[in-house]
C-alpha positions in Angstrom: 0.0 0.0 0.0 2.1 3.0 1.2 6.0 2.3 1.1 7.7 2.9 4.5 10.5 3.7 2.3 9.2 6.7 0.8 11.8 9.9 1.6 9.4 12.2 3.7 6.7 10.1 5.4 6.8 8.9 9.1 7.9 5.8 9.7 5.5 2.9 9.9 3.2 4.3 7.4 2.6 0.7 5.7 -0.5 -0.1 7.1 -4.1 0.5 6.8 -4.3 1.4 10.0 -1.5 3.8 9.3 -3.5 5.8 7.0 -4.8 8.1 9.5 -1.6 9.0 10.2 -0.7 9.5 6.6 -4.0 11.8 6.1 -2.8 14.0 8.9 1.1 14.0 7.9 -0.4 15.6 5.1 -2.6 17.8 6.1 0.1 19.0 8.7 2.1 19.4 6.1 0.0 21.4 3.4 -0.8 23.8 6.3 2.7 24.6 7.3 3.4 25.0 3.5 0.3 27.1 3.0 1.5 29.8 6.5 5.5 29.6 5.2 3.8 31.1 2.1 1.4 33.7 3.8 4.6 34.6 5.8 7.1 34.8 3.2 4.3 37.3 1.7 4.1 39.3 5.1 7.4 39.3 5.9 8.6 40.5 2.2 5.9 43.5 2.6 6.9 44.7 5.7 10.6 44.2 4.8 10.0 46.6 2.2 8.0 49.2 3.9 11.2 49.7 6.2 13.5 52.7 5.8 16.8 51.4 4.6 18.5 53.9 5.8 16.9 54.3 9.3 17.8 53.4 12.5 19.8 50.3 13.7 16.2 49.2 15.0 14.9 49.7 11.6 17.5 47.6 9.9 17.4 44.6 11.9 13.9 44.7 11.5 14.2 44.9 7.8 17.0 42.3 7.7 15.2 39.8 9.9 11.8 40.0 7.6 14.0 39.4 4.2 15.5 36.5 5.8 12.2 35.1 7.6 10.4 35.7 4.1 13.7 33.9 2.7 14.2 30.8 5.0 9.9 30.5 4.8 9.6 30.3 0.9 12.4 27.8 0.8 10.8 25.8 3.5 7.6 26.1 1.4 9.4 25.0 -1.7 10.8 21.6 0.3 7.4 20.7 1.7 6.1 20.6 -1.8 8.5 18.3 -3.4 7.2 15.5 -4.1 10.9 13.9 -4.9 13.0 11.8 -2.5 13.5 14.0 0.9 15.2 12.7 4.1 13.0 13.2 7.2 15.5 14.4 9.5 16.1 17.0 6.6 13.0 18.2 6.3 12.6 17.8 10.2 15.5 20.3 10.5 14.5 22.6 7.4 11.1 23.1 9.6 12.4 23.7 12.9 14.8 26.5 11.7 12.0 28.0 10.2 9.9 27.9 13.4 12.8 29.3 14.8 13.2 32.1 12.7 9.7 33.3 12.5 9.5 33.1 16.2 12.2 35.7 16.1 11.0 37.3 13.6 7.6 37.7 15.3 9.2 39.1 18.6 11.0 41.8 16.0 8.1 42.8 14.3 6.6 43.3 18.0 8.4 46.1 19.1 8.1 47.8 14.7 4.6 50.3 15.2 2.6 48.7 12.0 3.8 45.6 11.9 1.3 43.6 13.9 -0.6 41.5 11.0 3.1 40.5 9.7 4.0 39.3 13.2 0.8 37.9 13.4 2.0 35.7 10.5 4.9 34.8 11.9 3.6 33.2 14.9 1.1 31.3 12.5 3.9 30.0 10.5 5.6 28.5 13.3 2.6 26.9 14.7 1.9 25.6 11.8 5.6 24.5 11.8 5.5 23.0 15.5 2.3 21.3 14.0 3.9 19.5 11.4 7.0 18.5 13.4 4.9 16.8 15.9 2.8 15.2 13.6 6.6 13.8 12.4 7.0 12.8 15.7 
């Protein structure tokens, strides 16, 4: 039925009974694509609405949304291969991007406007802790 050697699954998914588990690996994993997207959106807006040539404040701000809206669009971009992935890769790849929207969030905290994109941060990364629970 389902191959437990398939690059990306959890392990054990061979089973009938282990489809449940498959449904909701995937689900998990189409909703943490679908928020690195709607953050790598946010994050690129608000990125650009940020003086380049303001304060030190201002900058980390700016650099810290370019890289969240970086490190979320290629974590969307791995969650949609369909190829051969390694677990523990993707595992990692989604963890670091949990990590950096959660910074990214706390940022975007203290920037006046910048409430819906920080907002979109801390979805991201729920989304992320989500899916790497549902990996287990």
């Amino acid at each position: 039925m389902f191959a437990a050697a398939r690059h990306g699954y959890p392990q054990g998914v061979t089973s009938r009974t282990s489809q449940q588990q498959l449904y909701r690996f995937l689900e998990d994993r189409f909703t943490c694509a679908q928020a690195c997207t709607e953050c790598a959106r946010a994050c690129a807006v608000r990125a650009s609405l940020v003086d380049p040539d303001g304060t030190e404040h201002q900058e980390r701000v700016r650099r810290l949304g370019i890289m969240c809206a970086e490190v979320c669009d290629a974590t969307c971009r791995v969650l949609c291969e369909e190829g051969r992935q390694d677990e523990e890769a993707i595992r990692v790849r989604v963890d670091w991007c949990r990590s950096v929207c959660l910074e990214c969030a706390r940022a975007f905290d203290e920037h006046p406007g910048a409430e819906s994109a920080a907002d979109s941060c801390r979805a991201c990364a729920a989304a992320c802790a989500d899916f790497l629970e549902t990996l287990g």
